[in-house]
N, C-alpha and C positions, 0 to 999 in steps of 0.2 A: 392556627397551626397547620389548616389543612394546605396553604399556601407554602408556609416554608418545606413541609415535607416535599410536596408535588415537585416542587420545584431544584431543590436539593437533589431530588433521584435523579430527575430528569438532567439533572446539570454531569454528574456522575455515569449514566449512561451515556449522555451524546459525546461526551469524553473518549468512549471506548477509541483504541486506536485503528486508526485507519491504513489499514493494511495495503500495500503494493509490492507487489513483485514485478519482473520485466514482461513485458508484452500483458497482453490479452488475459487477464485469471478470473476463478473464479473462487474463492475462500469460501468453508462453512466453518464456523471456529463455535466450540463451547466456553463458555464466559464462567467465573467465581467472584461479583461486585462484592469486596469490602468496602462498606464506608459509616461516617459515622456525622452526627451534627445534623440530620437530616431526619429524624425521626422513624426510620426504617431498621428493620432487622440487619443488624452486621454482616451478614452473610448472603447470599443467591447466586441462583446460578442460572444461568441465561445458555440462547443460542443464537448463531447469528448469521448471515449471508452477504457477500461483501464482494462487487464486480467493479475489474476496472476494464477498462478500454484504453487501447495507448491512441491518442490522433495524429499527433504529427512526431515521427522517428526522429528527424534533424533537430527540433526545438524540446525534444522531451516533453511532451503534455499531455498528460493524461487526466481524465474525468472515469468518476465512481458512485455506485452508490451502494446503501450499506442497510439494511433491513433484521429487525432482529425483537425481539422478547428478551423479558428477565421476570424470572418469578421471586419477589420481594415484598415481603407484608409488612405493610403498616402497623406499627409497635401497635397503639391500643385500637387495633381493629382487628389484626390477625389473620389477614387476607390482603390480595391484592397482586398486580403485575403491571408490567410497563411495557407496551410497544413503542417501540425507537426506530428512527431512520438519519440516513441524511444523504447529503448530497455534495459534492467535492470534488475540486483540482488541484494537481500539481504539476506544474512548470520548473524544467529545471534550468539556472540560472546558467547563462552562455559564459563566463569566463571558467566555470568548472566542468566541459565537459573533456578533456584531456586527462583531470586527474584522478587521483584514485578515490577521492575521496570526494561524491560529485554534493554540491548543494540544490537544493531547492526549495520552493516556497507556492503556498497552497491557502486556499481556501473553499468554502461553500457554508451550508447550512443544516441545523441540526434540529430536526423536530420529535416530539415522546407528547405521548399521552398513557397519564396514570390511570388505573382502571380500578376497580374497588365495590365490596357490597354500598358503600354510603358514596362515592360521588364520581366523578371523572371530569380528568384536568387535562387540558392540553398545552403544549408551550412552544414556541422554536426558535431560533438563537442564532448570529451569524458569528462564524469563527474563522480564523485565519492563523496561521501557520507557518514552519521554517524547519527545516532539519537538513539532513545531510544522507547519502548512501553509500554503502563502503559494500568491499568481499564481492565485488559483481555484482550489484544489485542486488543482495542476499541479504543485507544489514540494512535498516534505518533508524534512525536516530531524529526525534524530533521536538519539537517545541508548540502547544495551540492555546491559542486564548480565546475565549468567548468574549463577544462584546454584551452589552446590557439585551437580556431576552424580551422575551414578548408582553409580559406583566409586570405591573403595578412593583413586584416583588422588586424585580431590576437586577436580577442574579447576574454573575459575572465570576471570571475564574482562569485559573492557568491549568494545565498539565504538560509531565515529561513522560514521556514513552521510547518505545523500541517493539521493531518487529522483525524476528530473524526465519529464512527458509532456508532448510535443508533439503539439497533434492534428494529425492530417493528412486527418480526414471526422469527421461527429458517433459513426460505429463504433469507429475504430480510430487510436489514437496511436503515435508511437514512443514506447519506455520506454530511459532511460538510468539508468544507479545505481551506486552504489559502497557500500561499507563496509571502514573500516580496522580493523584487530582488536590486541589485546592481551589473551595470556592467561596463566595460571598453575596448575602442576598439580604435586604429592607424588608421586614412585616408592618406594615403598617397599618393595622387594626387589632385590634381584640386585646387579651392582657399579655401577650408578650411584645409590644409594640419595640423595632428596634432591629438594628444590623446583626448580624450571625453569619458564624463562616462552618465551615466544615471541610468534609473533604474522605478521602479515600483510594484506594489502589485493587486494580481491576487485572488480573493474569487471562490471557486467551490461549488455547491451543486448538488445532485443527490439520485441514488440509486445504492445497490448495492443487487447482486443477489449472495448467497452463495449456491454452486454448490454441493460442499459434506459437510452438514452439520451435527455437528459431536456434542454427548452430553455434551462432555466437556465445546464445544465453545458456546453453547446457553444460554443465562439468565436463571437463577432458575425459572423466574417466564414463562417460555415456556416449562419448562421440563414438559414431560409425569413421572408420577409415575413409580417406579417400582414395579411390584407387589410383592409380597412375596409367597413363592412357597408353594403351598397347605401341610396342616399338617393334615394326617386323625385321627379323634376319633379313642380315644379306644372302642375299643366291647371285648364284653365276649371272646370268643377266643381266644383275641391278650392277653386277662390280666390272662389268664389261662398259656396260654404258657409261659408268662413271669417268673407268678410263678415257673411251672414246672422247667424250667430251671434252677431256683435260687434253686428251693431245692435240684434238680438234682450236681448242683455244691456244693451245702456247703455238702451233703453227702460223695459226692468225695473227698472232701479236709478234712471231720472228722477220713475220710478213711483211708488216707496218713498221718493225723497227727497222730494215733492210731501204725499205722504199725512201725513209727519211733521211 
């Protein structure tokens, strides 16, 4: 059982959703993991820290990575936590960069090690991903699956999620998010020998810090003005020389049209 639990948490944290806003951020989000099927207390609550980096503006591609805790005990042990991390990109798909509603599609890697007075697990998992972003890059909407992890277990799993920022200065927005999880894992030893699924839903809130903040990406109602570039009066001199000039040209051109 010590398999199915390690593994279940850990399938349920690397899940947490993976946060992006536009440009450069940096997220710290507080976590509340519900889940159940896994041998662990229903409830915890976690913290977490999560950077993306945009690389290329024209293709959309950005890479992240995501660091975090969750304190969760083991039903008959009564103690215990989870360090989590992972690693990730998203590429946004070239026929939707016009619309309002842009797609893309992502993957990387998710690794957790259980900690505990009786033993410590480690596990990590490759996942890959699809969603979409809407509201100015303020909305996402997405889909990940785990392929088979690192152990014998052979967990594997889906989630749906969302993660919405509100700005509140062109710096720093609130982040709100969630992800619902379903998973499934093989024990194959000891007397519970056999597949089991589970699963759970994980809400984040936090903030988030935009690093290069850019006019495009800021609400209308944060933009600075732009000024309009000084236009000086006419004076006497400027509207003199204007004349000159105009009668200087229609003399030349009555010139030219006389001589033809």
């Amino acid at each position: 059982m010590k398999s199915i639990a390690v593994l279940a948490i850990f399938f349920l944290c690397s899940l947490t959703a993976a946060a992006q806003a536009p440009g450069d951020t940096l997220t710290i989000d507080g976590s509340f993991p519900n889940s159940y099927g896994g041998g662990y207390s229903s409830f915890a609550i976690g913290a977490s820290a999560e950077f993306w980096k945009e690389v290329d503006r024209n293709r959309h591609i950005f890479i992240g990575g995501r660091a975090g805790i969750d304190k969760q005990a083991k039903e008959y042990i009564g103690a215990g936590y989870i360090l989590r991390g992972s690693f990730h990109a998203r590429v946004g798909l070239p026929f939707g960069k016009s619309w309002a509603i842009k797609p893309f599609i992502g993957g990387g890697i998710s690794l957790s090690q259980q900690r505990n007075p009786q033993y410590t697990k480690f596990a990590y998992a490759p996942k890959i991903e699809a969603g979409v972003s809407a509201l100015n890059n303020t909305l996402f909407l997405y889909g990940v699956g785990f392929l088979p992890d690192s152990t014998q277990n052979m967990t594997r799993g889906w989630g749906l999620g969302f993660d919405y920022y509100w700005r509140l200065s062109p710096r720093i927005s609130l982040h709100a998010g969630g992800v619902m999880t379903r998973f499934k894992f093989y024990q194959p030893t000891g007397n519970y020998i056999g597949w089991y699924t589970g699963g759970g839903f994980t809400p984040t809130f936090g903030l988030t810090w935009h690093l290069k903040p850019e006019r495009t990406s800021i609400p209308r109602q944060f933009r600075k003005p732009i000024p309009n570039p000084p236009i000086d009066k006419p004076t006497l001199p400027m509207i003199l020389r204007s004349q000159t000039f105009v009668s200087e040209f229609e003399r030349q051109f009555l010139k030219e049209k006389n001589e033809r």
